[in-house]
MARLO-353945 format. One record per atom (N, C-alpha, C): residue number from 0; residue in one letter; chain; atom name; x, y, z. Coordinates in nm, 4 decimals. Each point is the difference from the previous one (the first is absolute). Layout:
N
PT   resi   resn   chain   name         xx         yy         zz
PT    NUM      a       A     CA          X          Y          Z
...
END
This chain:
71
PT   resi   resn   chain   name         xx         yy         zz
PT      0      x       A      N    -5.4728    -4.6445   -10.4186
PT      0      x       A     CA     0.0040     0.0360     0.1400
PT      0      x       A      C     0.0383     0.1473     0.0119
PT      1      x       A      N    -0.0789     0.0834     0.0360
PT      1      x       A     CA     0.0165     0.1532     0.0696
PT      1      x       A      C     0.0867     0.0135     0.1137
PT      2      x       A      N     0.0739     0.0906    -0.0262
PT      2      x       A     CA     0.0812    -0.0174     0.1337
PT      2      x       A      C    -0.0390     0.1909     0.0674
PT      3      x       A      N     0.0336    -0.0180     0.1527
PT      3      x       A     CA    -0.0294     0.1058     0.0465
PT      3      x       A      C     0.1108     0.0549     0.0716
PT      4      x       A      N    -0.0298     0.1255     0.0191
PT      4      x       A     CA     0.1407     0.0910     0.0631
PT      4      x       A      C     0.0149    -0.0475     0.1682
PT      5      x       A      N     0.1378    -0.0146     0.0440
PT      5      x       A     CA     0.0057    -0.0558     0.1269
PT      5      x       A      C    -0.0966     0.0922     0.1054
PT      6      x       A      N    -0.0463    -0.0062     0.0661
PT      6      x       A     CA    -0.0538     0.0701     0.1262
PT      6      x       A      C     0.1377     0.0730     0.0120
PT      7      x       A      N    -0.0399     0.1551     0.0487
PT      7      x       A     CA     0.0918     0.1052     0.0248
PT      7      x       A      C    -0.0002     0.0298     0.1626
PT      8      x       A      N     0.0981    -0.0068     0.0647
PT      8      x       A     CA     0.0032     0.0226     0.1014
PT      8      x       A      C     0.0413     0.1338     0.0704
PT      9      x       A      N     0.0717     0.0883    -0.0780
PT      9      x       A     CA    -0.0091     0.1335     0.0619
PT      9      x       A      C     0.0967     0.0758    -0.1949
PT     10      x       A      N     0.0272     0.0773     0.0138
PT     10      x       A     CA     0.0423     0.1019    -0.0972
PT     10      x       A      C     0.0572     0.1142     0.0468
PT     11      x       A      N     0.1329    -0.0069    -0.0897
PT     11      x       A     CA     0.0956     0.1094     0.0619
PT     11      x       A      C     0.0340     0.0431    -0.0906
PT     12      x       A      N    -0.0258     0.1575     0.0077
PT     12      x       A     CA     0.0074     0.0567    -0.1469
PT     12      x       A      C     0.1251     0.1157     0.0500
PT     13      x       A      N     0.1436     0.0341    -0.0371
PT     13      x       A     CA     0.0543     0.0797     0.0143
PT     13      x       A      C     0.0841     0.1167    -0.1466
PT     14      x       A      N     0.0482     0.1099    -0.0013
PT     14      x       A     CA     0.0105     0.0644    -0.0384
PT     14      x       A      C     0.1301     0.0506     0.0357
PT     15      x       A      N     0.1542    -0.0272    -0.1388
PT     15      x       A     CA     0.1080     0.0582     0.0225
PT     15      x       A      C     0.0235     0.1066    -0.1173
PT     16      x       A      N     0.0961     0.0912     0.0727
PT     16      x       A     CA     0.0543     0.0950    -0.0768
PT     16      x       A      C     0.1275    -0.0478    -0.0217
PT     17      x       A      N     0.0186    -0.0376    -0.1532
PT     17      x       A     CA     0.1465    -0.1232     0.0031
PT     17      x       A      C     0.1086     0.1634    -0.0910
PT     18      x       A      N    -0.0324     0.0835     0.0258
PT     18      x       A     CA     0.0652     0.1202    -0.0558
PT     18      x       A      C    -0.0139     0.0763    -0.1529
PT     19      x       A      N     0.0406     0.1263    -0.0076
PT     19      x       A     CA    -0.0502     0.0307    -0.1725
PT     19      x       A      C    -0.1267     0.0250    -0.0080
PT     20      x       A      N    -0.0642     0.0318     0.1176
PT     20      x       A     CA    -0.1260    -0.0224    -0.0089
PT     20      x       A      C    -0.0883    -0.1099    -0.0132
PT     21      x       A      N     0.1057    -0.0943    -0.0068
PT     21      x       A     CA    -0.1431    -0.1332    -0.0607
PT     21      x       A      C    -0.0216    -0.0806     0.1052
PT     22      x       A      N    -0.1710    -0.0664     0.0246
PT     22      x       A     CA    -0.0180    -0.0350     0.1037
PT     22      x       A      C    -0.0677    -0.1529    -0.0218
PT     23      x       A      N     0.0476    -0.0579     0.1106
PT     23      x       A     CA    -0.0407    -0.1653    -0.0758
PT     23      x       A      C    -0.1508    -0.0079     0.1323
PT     24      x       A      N    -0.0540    -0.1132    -0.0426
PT     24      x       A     CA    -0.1290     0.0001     0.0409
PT     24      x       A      C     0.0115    -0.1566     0.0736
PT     25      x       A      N     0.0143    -0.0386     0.1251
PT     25      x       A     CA     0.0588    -0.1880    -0.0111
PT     25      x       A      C    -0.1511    -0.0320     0.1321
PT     26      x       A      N    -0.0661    -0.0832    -0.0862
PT     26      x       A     CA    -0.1067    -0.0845     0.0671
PT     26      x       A      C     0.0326    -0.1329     0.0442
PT     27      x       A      N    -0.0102    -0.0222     0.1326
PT     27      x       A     CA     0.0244    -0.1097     0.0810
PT     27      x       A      C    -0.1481    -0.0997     0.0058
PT     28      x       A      N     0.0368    -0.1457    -0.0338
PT     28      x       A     CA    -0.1831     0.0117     0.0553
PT     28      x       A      C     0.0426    -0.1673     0.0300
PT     29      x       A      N    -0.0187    -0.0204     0.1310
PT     29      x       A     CA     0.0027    -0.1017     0.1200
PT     29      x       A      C    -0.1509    -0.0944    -0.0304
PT     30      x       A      N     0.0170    -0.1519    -0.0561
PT     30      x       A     CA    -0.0737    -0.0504     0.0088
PT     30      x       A      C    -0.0364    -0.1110     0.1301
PT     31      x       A      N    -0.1262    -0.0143     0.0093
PT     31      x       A     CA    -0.0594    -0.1195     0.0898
PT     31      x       A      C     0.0913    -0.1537     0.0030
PT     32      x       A      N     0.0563    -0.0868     0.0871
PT     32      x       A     CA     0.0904    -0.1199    -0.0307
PT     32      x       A      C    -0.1564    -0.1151    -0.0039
PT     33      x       A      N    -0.0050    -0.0037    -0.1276
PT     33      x       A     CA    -0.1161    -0.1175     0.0143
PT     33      x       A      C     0.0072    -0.1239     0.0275
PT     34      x       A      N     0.1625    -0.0319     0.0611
PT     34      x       A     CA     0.0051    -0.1638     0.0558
PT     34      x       A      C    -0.0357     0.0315     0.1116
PT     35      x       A      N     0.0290     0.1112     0.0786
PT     35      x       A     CA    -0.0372     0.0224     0.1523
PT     35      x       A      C    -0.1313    -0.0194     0.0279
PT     36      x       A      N    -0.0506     0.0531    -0.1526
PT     36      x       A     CA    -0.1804     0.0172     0.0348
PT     36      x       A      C    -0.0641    -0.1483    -0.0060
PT     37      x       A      N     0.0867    -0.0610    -0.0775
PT     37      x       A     CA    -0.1200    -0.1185    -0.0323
PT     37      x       A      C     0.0503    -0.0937     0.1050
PT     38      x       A      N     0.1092     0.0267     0.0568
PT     38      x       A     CA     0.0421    -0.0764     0.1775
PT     38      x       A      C    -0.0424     0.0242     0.0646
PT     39      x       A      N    -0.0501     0.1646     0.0311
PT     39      x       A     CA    -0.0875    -0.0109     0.1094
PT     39      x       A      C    -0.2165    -0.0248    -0.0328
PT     40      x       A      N     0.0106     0.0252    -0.0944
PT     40      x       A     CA    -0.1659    -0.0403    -0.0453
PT     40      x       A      C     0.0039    -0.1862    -0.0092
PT     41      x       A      N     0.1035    -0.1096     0.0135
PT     41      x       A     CA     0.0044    -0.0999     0.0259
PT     41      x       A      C    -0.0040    -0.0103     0.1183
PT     42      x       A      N     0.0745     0.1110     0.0891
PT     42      x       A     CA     0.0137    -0.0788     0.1063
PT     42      x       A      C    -0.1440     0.0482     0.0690
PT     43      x       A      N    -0.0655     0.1192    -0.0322
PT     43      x       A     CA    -0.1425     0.0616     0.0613
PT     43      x       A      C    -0.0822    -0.1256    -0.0494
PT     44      x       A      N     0.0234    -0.0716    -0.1203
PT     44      x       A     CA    -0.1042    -0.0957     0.0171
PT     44      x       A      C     0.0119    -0.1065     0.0559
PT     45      x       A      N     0.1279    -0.0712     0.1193
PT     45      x       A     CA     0.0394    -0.1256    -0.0032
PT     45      x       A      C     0.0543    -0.1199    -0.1145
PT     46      x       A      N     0.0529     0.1057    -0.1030
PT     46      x       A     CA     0.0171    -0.0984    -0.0651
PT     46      x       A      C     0.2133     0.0484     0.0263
PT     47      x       A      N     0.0466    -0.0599    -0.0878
PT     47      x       A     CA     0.1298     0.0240    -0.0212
PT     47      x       A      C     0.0519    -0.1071    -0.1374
PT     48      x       A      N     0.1166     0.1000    -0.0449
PT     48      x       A     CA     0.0775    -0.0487    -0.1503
PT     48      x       A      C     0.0917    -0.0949    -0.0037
PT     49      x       A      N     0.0838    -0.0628    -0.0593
PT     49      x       A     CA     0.0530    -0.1597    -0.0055
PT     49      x       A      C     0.0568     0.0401    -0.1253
PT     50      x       A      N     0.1144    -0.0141    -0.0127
PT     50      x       A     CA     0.0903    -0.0141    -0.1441
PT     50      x       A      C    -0.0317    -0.1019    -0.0688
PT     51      x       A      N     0.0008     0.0351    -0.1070
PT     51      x       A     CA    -0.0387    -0.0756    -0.0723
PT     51      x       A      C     0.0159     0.0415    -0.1867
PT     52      x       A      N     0.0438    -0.1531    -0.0678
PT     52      x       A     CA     0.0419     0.0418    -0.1333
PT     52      x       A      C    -0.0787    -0.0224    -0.0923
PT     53      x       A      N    -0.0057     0.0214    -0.1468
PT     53      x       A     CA    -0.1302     0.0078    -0.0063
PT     53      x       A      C    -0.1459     0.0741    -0.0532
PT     54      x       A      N    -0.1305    -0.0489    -0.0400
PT     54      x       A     CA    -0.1046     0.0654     0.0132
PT     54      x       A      C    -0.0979    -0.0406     0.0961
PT     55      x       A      N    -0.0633     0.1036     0.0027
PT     55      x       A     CA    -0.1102    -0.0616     0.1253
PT     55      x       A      C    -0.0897     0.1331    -0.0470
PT     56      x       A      N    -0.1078    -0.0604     0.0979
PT     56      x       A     CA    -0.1170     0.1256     0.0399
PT     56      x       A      C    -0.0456     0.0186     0.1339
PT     57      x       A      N    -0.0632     0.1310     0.0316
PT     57      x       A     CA    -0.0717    -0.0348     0.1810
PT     57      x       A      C    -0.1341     0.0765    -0.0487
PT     58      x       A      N    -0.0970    -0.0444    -0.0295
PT     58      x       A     CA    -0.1367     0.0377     0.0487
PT     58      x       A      C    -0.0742     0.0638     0.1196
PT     59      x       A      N     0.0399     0.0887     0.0221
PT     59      x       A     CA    -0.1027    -0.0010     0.1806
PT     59      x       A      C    -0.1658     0.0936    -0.0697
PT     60      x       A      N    -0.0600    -0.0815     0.0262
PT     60      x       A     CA    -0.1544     0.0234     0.0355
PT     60      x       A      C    -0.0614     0.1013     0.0889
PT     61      x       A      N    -0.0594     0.1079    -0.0224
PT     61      x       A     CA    -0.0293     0.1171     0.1269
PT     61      x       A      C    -0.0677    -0.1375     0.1008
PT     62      x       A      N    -0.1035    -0.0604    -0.0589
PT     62      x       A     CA    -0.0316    -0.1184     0.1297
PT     62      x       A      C     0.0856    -0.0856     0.0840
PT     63      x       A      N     0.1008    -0.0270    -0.0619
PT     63      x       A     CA     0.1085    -0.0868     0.0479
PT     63      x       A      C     0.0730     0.0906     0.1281
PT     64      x       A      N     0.0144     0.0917    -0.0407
PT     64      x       A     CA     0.1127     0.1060     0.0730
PT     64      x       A      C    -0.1739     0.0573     0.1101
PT     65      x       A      N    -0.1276    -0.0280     0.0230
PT     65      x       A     CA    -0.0559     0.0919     0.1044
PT     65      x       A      C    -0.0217    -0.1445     0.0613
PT     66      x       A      N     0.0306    -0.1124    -0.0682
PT     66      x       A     CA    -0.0488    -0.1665     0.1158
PT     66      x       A      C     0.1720     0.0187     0.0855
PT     67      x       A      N     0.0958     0.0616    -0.0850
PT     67      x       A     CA     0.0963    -0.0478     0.1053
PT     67      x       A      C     0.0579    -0.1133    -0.0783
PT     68      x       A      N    -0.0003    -0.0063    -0.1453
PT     68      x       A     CA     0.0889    -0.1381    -0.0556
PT     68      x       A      C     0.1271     0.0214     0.0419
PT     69      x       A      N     0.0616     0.1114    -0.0471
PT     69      x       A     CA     0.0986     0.0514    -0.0213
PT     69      x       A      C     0.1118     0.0067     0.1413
PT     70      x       A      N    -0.0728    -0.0544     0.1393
PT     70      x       A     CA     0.1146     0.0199     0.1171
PT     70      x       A      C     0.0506    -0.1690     0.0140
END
């Protein structure tokens, strides 16, 4: 399994003079909350999440999701 870098949501790159001349370089970088995302792309489809322990799977079908299974 490949794994991928989180979605980046903004980047903050700043620059100190910590004295002696030497200067530190400190990158901030704010990611995307992907429980928010996949709560609201459930709730855009009518569907919604249920605790649960466990394995499972959810299939959605591009056909399923344009008939409207999914509300």
């Amino acid at each position: 399994m490949t794994t991928q870098p989180p979605p980046v949501a903004s980047v903050e790159a700043v620059t100190c003079n910590i004295g002696g001349g030497e200067v530190v370089h400190v990158h901030k970088f704010k990611v995307w909350d992907k429980n928010s995302a996949l709560e609201n792309l459930a709730k855009n489809l009518g569907c919604s999440f249920v605790e649960h322990s466990g394995s499972m799977s959810l299939n959605v079908l591009p056909e399923d999701v344009e008939r409207g299974a999914c509300r």
